[in-house]
BAPATI-453437 format. One record per residue: residue in three letters; x, y negated, z of N, C-alpha, C in turn. Coordinates in Angstrom, 2 decimals. Layout:
REM BAPATI-453437
(rec 'ALA',(X,Y,Z),(X,Y,Z),(X,Y,Z))
...
//
This chain:
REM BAPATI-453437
(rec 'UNK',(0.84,1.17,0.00),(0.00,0.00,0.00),(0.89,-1.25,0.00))
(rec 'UNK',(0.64,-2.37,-0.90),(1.16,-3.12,-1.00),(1.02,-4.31,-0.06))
(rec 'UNK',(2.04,-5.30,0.39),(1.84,-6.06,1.39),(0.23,-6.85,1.19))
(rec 'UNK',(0.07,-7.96,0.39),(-1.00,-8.17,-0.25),(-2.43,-6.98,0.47))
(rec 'UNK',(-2.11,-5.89,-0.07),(-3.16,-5.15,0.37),(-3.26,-4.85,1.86))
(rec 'UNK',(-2.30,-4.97,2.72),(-2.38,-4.23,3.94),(-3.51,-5.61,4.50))
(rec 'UNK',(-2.80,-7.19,3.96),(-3.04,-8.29,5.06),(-4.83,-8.17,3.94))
(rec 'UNK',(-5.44,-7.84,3.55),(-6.61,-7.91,2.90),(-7.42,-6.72,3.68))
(rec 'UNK',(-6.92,-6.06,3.92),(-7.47,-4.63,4.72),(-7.50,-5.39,6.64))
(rec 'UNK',(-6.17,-5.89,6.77),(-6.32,-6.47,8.11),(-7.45,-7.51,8.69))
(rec 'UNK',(-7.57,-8.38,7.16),(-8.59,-9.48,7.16),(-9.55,-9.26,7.47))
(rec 'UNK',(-10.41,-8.21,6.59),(-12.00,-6.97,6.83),(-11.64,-6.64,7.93))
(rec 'UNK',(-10.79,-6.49,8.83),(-10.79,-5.53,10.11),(-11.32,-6.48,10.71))
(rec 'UNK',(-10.48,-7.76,10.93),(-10.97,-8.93,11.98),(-12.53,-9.43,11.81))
(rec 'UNK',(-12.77,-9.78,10.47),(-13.94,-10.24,10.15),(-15.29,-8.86,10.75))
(rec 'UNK',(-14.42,-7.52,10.96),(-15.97,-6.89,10.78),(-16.01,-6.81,12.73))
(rec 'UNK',(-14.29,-6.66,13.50),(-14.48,-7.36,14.60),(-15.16,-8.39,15.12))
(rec 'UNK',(-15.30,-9.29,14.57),(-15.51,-10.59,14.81),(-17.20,-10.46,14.36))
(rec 'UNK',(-17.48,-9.83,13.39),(-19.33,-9.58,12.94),(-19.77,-8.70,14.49))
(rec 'UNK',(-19.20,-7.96,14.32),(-19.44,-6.73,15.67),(-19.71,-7.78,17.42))
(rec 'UNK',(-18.59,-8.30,17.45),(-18.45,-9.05,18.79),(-19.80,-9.71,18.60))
(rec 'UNK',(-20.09,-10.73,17.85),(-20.90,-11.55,17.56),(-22.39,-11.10,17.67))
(rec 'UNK',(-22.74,-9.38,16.55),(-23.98,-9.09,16.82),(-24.56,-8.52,18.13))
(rec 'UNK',(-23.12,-8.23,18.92),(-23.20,-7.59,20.43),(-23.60,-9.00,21.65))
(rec 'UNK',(-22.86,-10.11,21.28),(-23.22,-11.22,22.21),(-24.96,-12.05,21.67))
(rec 'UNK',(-24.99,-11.74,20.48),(-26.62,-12.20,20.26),(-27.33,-11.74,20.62))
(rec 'UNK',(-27.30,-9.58,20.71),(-28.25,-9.53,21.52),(-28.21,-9.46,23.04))
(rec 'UNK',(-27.30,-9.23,23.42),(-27.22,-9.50,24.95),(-27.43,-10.81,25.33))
(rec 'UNK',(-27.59,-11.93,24.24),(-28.25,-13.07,24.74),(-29.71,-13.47,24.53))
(rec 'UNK',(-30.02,-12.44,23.82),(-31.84,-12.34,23.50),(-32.11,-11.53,24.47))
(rec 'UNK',(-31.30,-10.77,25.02),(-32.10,-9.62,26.50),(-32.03,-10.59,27.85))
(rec 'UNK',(-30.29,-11.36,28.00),(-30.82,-12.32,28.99),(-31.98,-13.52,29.13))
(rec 'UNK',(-32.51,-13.90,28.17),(-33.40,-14.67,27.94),(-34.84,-13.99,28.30))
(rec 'UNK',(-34.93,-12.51,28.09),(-36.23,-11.83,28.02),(-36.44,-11.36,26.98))
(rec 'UNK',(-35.38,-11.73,26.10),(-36.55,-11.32,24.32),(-35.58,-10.12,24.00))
(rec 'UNK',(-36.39,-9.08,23.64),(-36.11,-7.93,23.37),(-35.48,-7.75,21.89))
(rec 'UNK',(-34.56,-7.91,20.84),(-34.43,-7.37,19.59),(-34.79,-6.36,19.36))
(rec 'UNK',(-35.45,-6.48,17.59),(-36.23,-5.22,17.48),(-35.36,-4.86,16.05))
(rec 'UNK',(-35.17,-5.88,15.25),(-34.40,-6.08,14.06),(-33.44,-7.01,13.56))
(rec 'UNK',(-32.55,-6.67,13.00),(-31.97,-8.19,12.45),(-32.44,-8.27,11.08))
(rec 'UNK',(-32.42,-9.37,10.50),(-32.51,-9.64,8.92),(-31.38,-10.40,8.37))
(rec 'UNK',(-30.62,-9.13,8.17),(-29.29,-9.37,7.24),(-29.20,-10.15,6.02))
(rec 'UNK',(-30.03,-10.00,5.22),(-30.06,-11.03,4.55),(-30.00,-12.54,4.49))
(rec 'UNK',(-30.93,-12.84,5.62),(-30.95,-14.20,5.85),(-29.53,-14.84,7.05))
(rec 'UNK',(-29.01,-14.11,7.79),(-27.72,-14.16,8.72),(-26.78,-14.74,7.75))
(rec 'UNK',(-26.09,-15.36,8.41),(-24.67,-15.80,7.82),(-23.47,-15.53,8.82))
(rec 'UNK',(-22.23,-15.47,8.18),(-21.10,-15.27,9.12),(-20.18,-16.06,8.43))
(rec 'UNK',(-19.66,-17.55,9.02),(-18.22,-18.24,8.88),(-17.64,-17.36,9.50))
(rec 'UNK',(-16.74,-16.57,9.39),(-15.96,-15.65,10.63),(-14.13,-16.88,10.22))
(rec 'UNK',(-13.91,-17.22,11.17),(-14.06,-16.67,12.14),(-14.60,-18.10,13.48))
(rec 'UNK',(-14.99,-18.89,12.79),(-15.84,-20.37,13.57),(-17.25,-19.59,14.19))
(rec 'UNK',(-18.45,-19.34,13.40),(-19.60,-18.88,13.91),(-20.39,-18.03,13.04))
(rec 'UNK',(-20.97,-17.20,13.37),(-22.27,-16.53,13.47),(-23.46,-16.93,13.24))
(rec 'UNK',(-24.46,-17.08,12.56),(-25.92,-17.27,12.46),(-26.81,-16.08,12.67))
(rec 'UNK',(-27.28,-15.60,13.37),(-28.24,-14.14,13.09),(-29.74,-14.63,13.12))
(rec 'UNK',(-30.01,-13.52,12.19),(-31.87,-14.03,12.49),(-32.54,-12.35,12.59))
(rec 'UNK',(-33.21,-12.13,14.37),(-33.87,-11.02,14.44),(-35.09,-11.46,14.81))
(rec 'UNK',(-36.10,-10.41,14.20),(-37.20,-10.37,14.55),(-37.28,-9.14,15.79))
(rec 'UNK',(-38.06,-9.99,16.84),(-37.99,-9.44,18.21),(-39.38,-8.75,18.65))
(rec 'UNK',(-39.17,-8.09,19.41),(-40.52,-6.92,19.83),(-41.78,-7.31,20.06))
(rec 'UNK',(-41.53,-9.22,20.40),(-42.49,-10.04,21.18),(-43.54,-10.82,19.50))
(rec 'UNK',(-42.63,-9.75,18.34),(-42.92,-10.53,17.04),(-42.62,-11.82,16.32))
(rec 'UNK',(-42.19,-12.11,17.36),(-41.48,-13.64,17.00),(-40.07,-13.71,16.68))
(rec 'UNK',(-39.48,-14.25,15.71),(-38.69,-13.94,14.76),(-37.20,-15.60,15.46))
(rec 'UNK',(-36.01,-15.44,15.85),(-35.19,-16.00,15.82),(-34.21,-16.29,15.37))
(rec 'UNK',(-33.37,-17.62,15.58),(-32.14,-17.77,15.07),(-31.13,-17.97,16.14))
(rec 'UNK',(-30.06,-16.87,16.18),(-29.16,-16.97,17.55),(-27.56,-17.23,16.83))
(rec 'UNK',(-27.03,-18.26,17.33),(-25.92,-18.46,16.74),(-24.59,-17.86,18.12))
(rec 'UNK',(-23.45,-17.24,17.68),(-22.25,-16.78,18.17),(-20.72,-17.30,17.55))
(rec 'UNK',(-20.04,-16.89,18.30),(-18.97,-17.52,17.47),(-18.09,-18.45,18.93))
(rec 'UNK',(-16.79,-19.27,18.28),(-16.15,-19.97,19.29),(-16.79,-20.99,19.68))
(rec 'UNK',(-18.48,-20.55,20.14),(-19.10,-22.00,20.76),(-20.08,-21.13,21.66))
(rec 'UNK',(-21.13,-21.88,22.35),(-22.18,-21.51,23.45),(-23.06,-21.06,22.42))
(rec 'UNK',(-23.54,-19.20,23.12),(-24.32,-18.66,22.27),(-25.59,-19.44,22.60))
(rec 'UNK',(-26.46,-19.48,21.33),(-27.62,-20.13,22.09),(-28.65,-19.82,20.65))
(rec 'UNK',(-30.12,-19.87,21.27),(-30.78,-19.40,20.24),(-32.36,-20.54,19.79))
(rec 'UNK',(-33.13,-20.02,18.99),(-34.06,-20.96,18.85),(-35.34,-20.07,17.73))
(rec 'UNK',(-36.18,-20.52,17.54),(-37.77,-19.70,17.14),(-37.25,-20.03,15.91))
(rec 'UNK',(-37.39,-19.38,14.58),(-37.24,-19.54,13.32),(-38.17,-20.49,12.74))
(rec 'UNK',(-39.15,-21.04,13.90),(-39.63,-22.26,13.27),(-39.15,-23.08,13.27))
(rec 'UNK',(-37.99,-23.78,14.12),(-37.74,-24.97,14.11),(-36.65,-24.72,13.00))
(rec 'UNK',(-36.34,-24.05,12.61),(-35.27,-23.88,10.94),(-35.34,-22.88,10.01))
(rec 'UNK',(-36.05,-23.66,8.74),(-36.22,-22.75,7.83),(-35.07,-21.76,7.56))
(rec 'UNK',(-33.67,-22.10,7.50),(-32.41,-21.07,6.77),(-31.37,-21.43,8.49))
(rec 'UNK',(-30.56,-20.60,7.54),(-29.35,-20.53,8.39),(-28.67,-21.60,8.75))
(rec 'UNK',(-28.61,-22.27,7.33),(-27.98,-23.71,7.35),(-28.85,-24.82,8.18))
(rec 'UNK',(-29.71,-24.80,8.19),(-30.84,-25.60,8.78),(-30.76,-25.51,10.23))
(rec 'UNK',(-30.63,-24.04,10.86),(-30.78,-23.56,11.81),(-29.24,-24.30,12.83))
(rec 'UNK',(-28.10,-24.21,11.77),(-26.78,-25.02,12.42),(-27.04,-26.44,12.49))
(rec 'UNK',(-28.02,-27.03,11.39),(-28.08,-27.94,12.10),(-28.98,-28.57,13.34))
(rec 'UNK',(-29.70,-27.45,13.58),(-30.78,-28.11,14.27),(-29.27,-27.46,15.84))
(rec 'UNK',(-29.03,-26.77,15.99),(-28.04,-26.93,16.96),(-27.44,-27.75,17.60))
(rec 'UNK',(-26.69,-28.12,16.22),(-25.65,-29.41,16.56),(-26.26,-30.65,16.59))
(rec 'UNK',(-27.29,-31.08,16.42),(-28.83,-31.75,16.91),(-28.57,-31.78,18.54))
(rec 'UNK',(-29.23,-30.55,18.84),(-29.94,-29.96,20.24),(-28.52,-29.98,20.99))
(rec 'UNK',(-27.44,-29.53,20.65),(-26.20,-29.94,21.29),(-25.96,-31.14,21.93))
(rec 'UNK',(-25.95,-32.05,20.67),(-25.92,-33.17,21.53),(-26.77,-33.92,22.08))
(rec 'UNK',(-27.97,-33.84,22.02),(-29.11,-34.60,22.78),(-29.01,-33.57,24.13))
(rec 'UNK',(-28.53,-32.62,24.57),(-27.66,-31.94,25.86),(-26.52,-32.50,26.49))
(rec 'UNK',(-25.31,-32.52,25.27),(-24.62,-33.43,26.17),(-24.56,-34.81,26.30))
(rec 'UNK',(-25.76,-35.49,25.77),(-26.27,-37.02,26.12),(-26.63,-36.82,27.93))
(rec 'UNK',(-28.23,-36.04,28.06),(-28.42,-35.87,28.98),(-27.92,-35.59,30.27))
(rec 'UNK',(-26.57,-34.75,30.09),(-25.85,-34.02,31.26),(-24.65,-35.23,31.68))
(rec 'UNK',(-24.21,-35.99,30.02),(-23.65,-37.04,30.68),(-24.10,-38.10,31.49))
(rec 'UNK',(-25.67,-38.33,31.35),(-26.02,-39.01,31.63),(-27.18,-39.11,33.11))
(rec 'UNK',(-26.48,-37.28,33.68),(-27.08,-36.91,35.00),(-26.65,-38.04,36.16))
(rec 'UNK',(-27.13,-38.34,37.27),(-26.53,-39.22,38.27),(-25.55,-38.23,38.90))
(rec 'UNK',(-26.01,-37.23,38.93),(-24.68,-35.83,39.55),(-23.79,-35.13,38.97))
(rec 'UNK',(-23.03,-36.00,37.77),(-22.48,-34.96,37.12),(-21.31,-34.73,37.43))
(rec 'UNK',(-20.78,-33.50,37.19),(-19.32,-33.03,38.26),(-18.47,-32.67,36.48))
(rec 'UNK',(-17.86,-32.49,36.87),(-16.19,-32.07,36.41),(-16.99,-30.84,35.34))
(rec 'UNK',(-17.48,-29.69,35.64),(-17.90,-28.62,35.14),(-18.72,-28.92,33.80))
(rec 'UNK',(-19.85,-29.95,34.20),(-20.98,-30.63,33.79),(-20.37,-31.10,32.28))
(rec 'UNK',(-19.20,-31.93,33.03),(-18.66,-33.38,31.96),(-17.83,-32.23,31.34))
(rec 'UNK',(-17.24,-31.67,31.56),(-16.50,-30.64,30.66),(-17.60,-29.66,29.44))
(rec 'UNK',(-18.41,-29.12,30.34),(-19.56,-28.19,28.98),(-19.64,-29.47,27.89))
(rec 'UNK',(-19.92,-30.64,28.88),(-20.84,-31.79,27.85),(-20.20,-32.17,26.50))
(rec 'UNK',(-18.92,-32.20,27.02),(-17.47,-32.26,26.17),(-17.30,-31.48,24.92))
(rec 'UNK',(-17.67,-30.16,25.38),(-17.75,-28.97,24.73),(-18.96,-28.37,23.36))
(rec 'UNK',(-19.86,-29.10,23.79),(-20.99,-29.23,23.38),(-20.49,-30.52,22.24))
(rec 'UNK',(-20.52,-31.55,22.71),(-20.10,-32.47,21.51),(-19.01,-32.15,20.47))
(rec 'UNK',(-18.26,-31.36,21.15),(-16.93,-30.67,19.97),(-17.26,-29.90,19.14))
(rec 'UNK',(-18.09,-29.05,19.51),(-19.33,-28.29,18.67),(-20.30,-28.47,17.84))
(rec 'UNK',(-20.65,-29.48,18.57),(-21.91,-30.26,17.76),(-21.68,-30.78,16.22))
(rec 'UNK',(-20.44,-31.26,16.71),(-19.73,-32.20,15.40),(-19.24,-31.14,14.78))
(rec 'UNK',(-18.04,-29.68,14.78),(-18.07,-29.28,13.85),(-19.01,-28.06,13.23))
(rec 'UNK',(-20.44,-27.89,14.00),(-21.60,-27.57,13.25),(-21.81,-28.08,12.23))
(rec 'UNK',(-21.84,-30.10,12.53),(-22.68,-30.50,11.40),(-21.66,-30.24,10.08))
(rec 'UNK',(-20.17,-30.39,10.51),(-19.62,-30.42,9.14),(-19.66,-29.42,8.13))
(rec 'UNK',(-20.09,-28.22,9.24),(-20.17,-26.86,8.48),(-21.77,-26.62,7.62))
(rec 'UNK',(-22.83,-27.78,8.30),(-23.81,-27.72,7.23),(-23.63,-28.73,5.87))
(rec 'UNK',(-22.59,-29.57,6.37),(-22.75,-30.29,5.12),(-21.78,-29.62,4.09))
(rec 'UNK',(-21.05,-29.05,4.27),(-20.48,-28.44,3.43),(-21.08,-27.59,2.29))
(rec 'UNK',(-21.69,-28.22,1.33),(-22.53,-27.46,0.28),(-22.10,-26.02,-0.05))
(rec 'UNK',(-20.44,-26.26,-0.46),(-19.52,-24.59,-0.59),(-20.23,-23.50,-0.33))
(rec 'UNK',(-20.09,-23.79,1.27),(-20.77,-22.76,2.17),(-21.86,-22.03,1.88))
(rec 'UNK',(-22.81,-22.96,1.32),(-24.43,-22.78,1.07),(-24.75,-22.53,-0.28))
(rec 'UNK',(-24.26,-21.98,-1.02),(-24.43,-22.07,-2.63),(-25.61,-20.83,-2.58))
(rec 'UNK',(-25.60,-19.84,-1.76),(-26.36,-18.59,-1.65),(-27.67,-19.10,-1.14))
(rec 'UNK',(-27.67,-20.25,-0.20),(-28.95,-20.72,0.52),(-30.21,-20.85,-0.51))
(rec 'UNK',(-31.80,-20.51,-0.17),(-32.70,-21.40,-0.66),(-32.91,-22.44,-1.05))
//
């Protein structure tokens, strides 16, 4: 196997790591919430690997979500408030920061607080760049 080929074989390893980690922390974050996964719909999911994750399962309760993973706070939302995947990042990085508006703007906020809030805005911002990036979306609706 040629060098070329080994680091192309290594690449698929990480990326299907990195799919794996990702579909394991979405649903363990739809069970901590209460919502049971019943399916995913692969089709409509996206994976930047190795920034974030988009998944969309339809759950036992019938109601159908979008849970994003990846190097940010897993967090999820009803497939109504975003038609696609792309939509769905942005309504995040939206909801991100109207979070860390609020938390900055607690009368109690500690060190922990101002740090997520931090975190959240670092996120937020490179969500949106990743929806504007048309590239990305050529497959989208």
């Amino acid at each position: 196997m040629s060098q070329q080929q080994e680091q192309l074989a290594q690449q698929e390893q990480l990326i299907r790591a990195f799919q794996r980690q990702g579909f394991e922390a979405a649903q363990k974050h739809l069970a901590e919430k209460g919502i049971m996964p019943k399916t995913l719909v692969e089709k409509d999911s996206r994976f930047l690997a190795p920034l974030c994750a988009v998944w969309k399962f339809k759950a036992q309760d019938g109601k159908t979500y979008w849970v994003i993973t990846g190097q940010l706070p897993v967090d999820h939302i009803e497939v109504s408030a975003a038609g696609s995947a792309r939509e769905a990042i942005r309504h995040f990085s939206l909801q991100w920061q109207l979070k860390a508006d609020q938390l900055l703007n607690s009368p109690r906020l500690d060190k922990t607080q101002h740090d997520f809030a931090q975190l959240l805005i670092n996120r937020a911002h490179g969500l949106y760049e990743l929806y504007e990036k048309q590239e990305l979306w050529t497959n989208e609706p």
